[in-house]
C-alpha positions, 0 to 999 in steps of 0.5 A: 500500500503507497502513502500520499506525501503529506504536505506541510500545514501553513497554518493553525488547523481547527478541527471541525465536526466532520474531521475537516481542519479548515478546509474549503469543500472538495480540499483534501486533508494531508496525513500530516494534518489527520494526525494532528487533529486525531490526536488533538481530538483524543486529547493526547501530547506528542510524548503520550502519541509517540510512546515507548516506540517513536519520539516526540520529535518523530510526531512533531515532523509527521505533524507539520508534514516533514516526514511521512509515516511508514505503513507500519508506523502508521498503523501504529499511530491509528491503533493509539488514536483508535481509528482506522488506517483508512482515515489517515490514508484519505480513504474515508472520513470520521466525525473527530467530534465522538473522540473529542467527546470519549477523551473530554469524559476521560478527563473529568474520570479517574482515567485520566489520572492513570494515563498523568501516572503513566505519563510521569511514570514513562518520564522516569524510565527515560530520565533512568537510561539517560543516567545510566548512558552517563554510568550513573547506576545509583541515581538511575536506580533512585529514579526507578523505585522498587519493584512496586513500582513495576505494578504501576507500570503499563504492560509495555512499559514494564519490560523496560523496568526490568530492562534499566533496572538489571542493567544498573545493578550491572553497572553496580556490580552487583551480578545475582540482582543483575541476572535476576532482574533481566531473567524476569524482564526477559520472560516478560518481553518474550511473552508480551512479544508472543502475544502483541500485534504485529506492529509492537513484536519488533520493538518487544523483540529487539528489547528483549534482545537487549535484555539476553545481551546484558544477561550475558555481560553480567555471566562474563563478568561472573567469570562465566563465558560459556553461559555469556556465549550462549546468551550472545550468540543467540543475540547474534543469530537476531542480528542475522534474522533481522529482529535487531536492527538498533546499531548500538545494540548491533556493537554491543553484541559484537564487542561481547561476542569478542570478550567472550570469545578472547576468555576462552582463548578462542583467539580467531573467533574474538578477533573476527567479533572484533573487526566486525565491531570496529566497522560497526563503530566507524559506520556509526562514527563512534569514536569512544567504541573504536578506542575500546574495540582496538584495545581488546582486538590488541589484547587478542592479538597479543595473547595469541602470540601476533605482538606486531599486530597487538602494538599496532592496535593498541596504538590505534586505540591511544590515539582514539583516546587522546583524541577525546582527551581521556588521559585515564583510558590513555595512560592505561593503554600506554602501560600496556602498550609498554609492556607488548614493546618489552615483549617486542624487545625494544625496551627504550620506546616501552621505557619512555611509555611507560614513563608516560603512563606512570606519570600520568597515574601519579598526577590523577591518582590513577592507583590502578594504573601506577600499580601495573605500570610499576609492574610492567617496569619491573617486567623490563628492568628484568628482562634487560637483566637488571635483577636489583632494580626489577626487584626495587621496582617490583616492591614498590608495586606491591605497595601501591597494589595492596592499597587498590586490591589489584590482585592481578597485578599484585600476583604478576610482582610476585612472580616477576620477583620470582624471576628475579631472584632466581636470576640473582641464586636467591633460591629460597625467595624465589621459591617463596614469591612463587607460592605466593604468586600462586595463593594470589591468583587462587583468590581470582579464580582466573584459570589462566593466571593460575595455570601460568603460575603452576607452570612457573613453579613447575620449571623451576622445581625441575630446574633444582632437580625436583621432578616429582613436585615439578610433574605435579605442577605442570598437571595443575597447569595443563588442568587449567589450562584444558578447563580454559579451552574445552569448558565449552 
């Protein structure tokens, strides 16, 4: 079916009776203009008009007739207005006044206090994204209430409660709530989405696709990539179905089929995830996304042993990041970016990153930062074989880590003293940073770390003749490793 173009209105319609807007007899009213008589007669604002589906700003052009409605957009619109397409379309003519009159007796009902509700309700739900947008959970959650509040809420509006309500306790770290919250708005959407027209499936789906995506970032960030997978990766055949078609959501799944991916040390799979959304990114002109694509696509490559192409993508992502002056993200990329240059043995540019990034941590406080740029350093000043100085460095690390509870990072200083004082014949101390590298990387749970550690160990008990204690550390090693690569 073909819409007429609807034509601007050059002045102030009057609706009339007849649903005719200040026309001469025999003049034909544009769609432009039917919609804003019938929504006029039905006493509803633009914001009511648009919903949850459109913005007011989309209403406002259809009205003055600078955009036409799609047939489906349309049908939409005539539902909440409850009349036919057939008005809006010219293809026959309502008396506006029986509408008029049905919404005149809204207002003097309670009626009309549940729709104000709803309203100051929907206003509350578009406040909370817009803080959750600036990662500010706590006042978002301030704004959405209890869940008594979801009982207020219209039908449509209460997967999106579920929706910002799951994605702040995520923001907040707080994981089980997380899971809960989206697991009930998403059984919810499904639902409503089973039940709806055809005109409202897409939206409910496409939230409810929302919804599966965070789901997922919440069991990654649970340490549980194979569940997070198995959430993205039916977000991904909705990519390929055409049920999401919101190009933000588009680049967040990307990106999170990419982190999970790179967690189970699928190294080809998380980089193709990743290229995939850095195109995504530069389509949408989105400078902030490829800063933190090119930085993982870094981490990809450099875990996979490729370290000319991790510097070149980690050098990608500082720039993007000094573009848009975020010297915090910078100085964090600039430590690692160090640490690929020592790896790549060209020690006086990882030196002068390093340096960089240290003294942007010191001016910004940045604990996190200073602790693994000290770490890194230390990383160097052994590999250069200068043991005294890495094992100076290494334990001003441990000072700053304790304070920040990087246990990460605090680890790695262990095991870079462990090196150290090998290389120095301090046997007993050596031995010692080793354990307690090990008891470090336990209370994290990364199975990578610990694997890497246990094979440590292992080396150097076989390396002082001590094989039997040295088979059982590379069994843990290869234990964990495995478990890494075959869980899912």
């Amino acid at each position: 079916m073909s819409i007429p173009p609807s034509g601007p209105t050059t002045q102030d319609p009057k609706t009339t009776p007849g649903g005719m807007e200040g026309k001469q007899d025999g003049e034909t009213m544009t769609i432009a203009e039917r919609v804003r008589s019938a929504r006029i007669a039905a006493n509803k604002t633009q914001q009511q008009l648009a919903g949850d589906t459109y913005s007011k700003s989309y209403i406002s052009a259809v009205e003055r007739g600078k955009m036409t409605p799609s047939v489906q957009a349309l049908g939409v619109l005539a539902e909440r207005l409850g009349l036919p397409m057939s008005y809006f379309l010219g293809e026959s003519e309502i008396d506006l006044s029986a509408l008029a009159e049905t919404s005149a007796s809204l207002r003097s009902t309670p009626e009309r206090e549940r729709m104000a509700r709803e309203e100051s309700l929907a206003l509350l739900l578009s406040e909370a994204e817009g803080l959750l947008r600036q990662r500010e959970p706590a006042r978002a959650l301030e704004r959405l209430g209890t869940q008594e509040t979801v009982e207020e809420l219209s039908g449509s509006q209460r997967p999106r409660w579920y929706l910002l309500a799951g994605w702040a306790r995520l923001q907040s770290q707080h994981y089980n709530d997380a899971n809960t919250l989206l697991e009930k708005g998403l059984t919810l959407a499904e639902h409503q989405r089973n039940q709806a027209p055809p005109s409202q499936k897409g939206g409910l789906g496409e939230l409810a696709e929302r919804m599966r995506c965070f789901l997922g970032m919440s069991h990654y960030e649970q340490g549980q990539p194979e569940l997070a997978l198995e959430h993205h990766r039916r977000c991904l055949a909705a990519i390929n179905d055409g049920l999401v078609t919101d190009p933000e959501l588009t680049l967040r799944i990307y990106m999170a089929l990419g982190h999970d991916y790179l967690l189970l040390n699928r190294y080809q799979e998380a980089m193709a995830f990743y290229e995939h959304a850095i195109k995504q990114a530069t389509d949408a002109e989105s400078l902030a996304s490829e800063g933190l694509i090119y930085w993982q696509l870094g981490l990809a490559y450099k875990d996979n042993g490729d370290l000319s192409r991790a510097k070149a993508n980690l050098h990608k992502a500082i720039l993007a990041f000094e573009l848009q002056e975020n010297i915090r993200l910078a100085a964090q990329l600039r430590s690692l970016f160090g640490q690929v240059l020592v790896h790549l043995e060209r020690y006086d540019e990882a030196e002068a990153n390093l340096q960089q990034s240290l003294g942007t941590a010191q001016r910004t406080g940045d604990v996190s930062t200073r602790g693994s740029t000290l770490a890194n350093f230390a990383a160097m000043h052994t590999a250069r074989g200068e043991h005294d100085k890495a094992v100076e460095v290494a334990r001003e690390g441990l000072d700053v880590v304790k304070a920040s509870k990087d246990q990460r990072t605090e680890g790695q200083l262990h095991l870079t003293l462990a090196i150290a004082h090998e290389a120095k014949e301090d046997y007993p101390t050596a031995e010692q940073e080793l354990g307690q590298a090990i008891t470090i990387f336990e209370q994290t749970g990364d199975k990578e770390l610990i694997g890497r550690a246990h094979e440590r160990y292992g080396k150097f008990l076989a390396d002082r003749g001590r094989f039997q204690e040295a088979y059982d550390h590379m069994r843990v090693a290869r234990a964990a490793t495995t478990r890494k690569t075959q869980d899912f």
